[in-house]
Backbone as CSV, one residue per row, in Angstrom:
resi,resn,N_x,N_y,N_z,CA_x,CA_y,CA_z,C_x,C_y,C_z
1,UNK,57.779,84.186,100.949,58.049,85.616,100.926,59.507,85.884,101.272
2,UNK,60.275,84.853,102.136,61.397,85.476,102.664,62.212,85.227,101.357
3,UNK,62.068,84.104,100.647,62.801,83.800,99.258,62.401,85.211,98.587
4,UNK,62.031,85.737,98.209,61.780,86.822,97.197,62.191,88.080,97.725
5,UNK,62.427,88.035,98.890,63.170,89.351,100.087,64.821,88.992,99.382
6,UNK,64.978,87.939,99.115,66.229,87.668,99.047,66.697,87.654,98.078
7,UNK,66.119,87.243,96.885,66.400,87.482,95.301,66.377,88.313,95.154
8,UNK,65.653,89.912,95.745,65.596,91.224,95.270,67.095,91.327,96.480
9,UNK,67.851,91.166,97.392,68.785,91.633,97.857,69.989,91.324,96.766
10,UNK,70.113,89.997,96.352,70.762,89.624,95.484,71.232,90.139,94.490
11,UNK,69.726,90.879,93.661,70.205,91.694,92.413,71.136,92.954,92.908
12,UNK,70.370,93.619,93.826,70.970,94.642,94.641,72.151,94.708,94.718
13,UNK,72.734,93.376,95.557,74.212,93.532,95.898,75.077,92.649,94.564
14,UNK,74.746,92.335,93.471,75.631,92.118,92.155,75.783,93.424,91.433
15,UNK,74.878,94.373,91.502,75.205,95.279,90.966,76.417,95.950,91.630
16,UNK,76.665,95.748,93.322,77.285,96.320,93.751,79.248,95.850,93.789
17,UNK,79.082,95.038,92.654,80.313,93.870,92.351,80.926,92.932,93.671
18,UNK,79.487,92.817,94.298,79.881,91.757,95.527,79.396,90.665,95.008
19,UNK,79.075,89.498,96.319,79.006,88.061,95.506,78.059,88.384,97.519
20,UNK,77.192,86.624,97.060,76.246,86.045,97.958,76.594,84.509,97.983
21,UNK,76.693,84.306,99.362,77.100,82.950,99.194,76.313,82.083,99.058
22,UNK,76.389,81.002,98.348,75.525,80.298,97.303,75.300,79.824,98.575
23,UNK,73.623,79.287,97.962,72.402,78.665,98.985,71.933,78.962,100.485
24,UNK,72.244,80.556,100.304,71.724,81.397,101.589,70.653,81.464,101.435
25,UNK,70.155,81.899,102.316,68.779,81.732,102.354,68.156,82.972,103.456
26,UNK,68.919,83.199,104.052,68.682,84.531,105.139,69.393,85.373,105.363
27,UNK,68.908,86.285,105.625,69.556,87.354,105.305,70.713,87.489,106.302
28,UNK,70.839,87.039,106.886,72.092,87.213,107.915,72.947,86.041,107.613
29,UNK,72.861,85.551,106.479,73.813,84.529,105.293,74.486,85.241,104.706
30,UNK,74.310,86.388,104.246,74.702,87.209,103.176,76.444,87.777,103.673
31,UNK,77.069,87.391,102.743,78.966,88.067,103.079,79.220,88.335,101.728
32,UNK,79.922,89.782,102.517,80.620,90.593,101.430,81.700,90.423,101.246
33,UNK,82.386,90.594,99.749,83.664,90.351,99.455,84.162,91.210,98.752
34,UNK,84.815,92.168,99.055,85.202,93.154,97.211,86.701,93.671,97.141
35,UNK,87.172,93.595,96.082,88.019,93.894,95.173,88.007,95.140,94.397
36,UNK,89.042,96.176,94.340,88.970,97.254,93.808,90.374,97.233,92.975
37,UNK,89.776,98.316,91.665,91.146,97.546,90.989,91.226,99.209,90.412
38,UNK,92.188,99.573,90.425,92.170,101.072,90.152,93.675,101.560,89.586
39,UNK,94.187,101.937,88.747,93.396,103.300,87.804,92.700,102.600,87.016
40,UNK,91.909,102.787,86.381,91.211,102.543,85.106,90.315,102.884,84.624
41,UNK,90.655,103.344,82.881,91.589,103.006,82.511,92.969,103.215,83.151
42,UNK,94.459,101.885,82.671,95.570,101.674,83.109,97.048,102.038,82.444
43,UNK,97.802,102.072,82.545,98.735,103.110,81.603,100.330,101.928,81.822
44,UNK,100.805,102.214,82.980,101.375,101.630,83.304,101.516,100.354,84.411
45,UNK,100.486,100.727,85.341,100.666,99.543,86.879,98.984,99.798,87.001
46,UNK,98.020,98.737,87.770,97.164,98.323,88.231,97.150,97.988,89.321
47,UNK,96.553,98.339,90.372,96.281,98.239,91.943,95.491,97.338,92.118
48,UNK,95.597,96.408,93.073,94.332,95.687,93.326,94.236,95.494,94.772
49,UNK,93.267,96.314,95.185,92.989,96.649,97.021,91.617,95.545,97.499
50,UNK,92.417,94.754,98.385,91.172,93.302,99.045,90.674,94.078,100.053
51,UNK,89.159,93.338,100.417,88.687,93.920,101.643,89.466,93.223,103.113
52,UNK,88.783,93.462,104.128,89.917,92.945,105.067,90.344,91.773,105.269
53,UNK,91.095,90.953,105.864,91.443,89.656,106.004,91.356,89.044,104.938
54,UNK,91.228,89.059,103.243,91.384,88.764,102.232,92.530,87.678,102.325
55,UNK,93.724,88.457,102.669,94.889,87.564,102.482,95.226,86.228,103.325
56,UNK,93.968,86.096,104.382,94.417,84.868,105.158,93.224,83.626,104.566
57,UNK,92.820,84.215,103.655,91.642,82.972,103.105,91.950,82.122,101.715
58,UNK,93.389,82.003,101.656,94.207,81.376,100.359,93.477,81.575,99.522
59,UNK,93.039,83.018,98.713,92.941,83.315,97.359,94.230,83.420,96.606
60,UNK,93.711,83.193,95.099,95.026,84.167,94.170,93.713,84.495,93.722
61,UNK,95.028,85.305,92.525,94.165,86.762,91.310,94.529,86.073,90.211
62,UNK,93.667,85.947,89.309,94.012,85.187,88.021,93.640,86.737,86.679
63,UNK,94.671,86.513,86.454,94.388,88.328,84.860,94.160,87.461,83.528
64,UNK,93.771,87.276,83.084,93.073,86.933,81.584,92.947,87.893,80.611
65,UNK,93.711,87.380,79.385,93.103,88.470,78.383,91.829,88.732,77.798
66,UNK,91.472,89.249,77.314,89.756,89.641,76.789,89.537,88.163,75.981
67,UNK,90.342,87.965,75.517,89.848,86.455,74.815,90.191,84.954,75.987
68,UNK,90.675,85.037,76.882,90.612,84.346,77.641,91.942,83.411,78.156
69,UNK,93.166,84.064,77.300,94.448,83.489,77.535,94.659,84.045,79.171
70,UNK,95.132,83.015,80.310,95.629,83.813,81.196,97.275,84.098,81.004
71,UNK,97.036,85.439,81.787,98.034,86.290,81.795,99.279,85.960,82.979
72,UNK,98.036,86.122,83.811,99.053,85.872,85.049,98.286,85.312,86.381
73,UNK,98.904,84.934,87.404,97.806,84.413,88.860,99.143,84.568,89.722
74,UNK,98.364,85.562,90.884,99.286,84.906,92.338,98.907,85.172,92.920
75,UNK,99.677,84.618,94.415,98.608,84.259,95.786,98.126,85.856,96.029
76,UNK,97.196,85.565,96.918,96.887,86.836,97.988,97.190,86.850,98.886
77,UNK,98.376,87.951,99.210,99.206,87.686,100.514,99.310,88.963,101.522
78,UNK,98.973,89.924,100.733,98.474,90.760,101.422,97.284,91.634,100.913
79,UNK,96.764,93.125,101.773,95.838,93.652,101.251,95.464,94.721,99.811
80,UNK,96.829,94.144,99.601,97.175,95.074,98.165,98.217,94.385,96.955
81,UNK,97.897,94.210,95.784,98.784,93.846,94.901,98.679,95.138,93.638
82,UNK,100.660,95.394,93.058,100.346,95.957,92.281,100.995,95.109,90.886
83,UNK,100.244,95.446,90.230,100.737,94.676,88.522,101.243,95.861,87.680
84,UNK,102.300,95.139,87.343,103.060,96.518,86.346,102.694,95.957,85.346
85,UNK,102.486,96.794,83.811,101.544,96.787,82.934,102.778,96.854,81.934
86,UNK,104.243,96.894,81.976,104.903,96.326,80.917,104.958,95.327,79.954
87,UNK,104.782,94.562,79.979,104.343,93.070,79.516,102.535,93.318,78.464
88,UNK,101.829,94.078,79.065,100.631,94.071,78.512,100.562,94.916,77.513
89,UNK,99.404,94.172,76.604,99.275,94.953,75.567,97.647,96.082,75.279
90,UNK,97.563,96.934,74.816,96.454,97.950,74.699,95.547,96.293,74.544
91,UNK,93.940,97.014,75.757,93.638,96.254,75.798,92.356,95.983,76.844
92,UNK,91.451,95.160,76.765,90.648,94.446,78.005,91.404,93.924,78.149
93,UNK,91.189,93.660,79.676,91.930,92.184,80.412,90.893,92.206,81.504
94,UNK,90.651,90.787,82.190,89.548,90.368,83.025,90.404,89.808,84.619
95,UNK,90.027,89.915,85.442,90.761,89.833,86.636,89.850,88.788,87.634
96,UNK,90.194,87.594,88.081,89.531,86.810,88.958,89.838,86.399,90.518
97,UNK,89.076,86.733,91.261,89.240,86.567,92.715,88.473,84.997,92.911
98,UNK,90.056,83.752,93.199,89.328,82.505,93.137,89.585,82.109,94.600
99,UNK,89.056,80.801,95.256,89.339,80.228,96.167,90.094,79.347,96.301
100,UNK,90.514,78.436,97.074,91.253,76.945,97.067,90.670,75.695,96.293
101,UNK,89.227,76.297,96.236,89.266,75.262,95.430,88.261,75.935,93.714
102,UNK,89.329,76.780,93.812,89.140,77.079,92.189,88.016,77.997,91.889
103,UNK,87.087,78.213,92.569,85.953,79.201,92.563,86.073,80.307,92.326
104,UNK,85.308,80.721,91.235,85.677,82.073,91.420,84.611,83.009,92.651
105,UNK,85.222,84.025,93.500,84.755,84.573,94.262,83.968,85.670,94.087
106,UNK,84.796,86.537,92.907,84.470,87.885,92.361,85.294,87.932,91.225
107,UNK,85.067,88.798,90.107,85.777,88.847,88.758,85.261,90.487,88.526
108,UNK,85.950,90.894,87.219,85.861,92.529,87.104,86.588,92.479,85.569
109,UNK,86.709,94.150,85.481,87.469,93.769,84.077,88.286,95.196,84.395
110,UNK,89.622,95.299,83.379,90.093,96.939,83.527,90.556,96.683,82.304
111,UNK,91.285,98.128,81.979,91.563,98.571,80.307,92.737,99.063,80.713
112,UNK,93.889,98.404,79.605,95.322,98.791,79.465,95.217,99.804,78.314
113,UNK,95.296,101.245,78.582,95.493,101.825,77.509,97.238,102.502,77.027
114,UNK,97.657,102.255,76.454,99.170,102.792,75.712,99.435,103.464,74.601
């Protein structure tokens, strides 16, 4: 029963664009992680706001185009990065929150519109 308490939390909190750390099992396993990426749609610059202490857990941000060329990656160094949208073209682009060792943590998508 407690497994099935937990698969229904699971769906719950993916909808909520968080992540569960693999092979929890109780509920007091469960850590949140989120990423907000705002305006979007994007015009000129893209925000990307970490939750707290983000920047001391050696992530980068990896931007990918809709077909999967990356764009760009850099560290997370503090609680905010902004991307200027010169360089980009009208568009999806996909955004990845990875770890040290390559994981992705959380991912999202935003729209360059021009």
């Amino acid at each position: 029963m407690k497994k099935l308490y937990t698969i229904i939390l699971v769906s719950t909190f993916m909808l909520a664009t968080s992540f569960i750390v693999p092979g929890s099992n109780d509920i007091n396993d469960i850590q949140l992680r989120t990423v907000q990426c705002y305006p979007n749609p994007a015009t000129s610059f893209v925000n990307f706001e970490f939750a707290a202490n983000t920047e001391k857990q050696n992530y980068t941000l990896a931007i990918y185009s809709f077909i999967g060329n990356k764009i760009s990656e850099s560290a997370v160094t503090t609680s905010k990065i902004i991307i200027t949208l010169e360089n980009y073209q009208r568009g999806l682009y996909v955004f990845q929150l990875k770890n040290k060792a390559n994981q992705i943590i959380e991912s999202g998508k935003f729209q360059v519109v021009k």
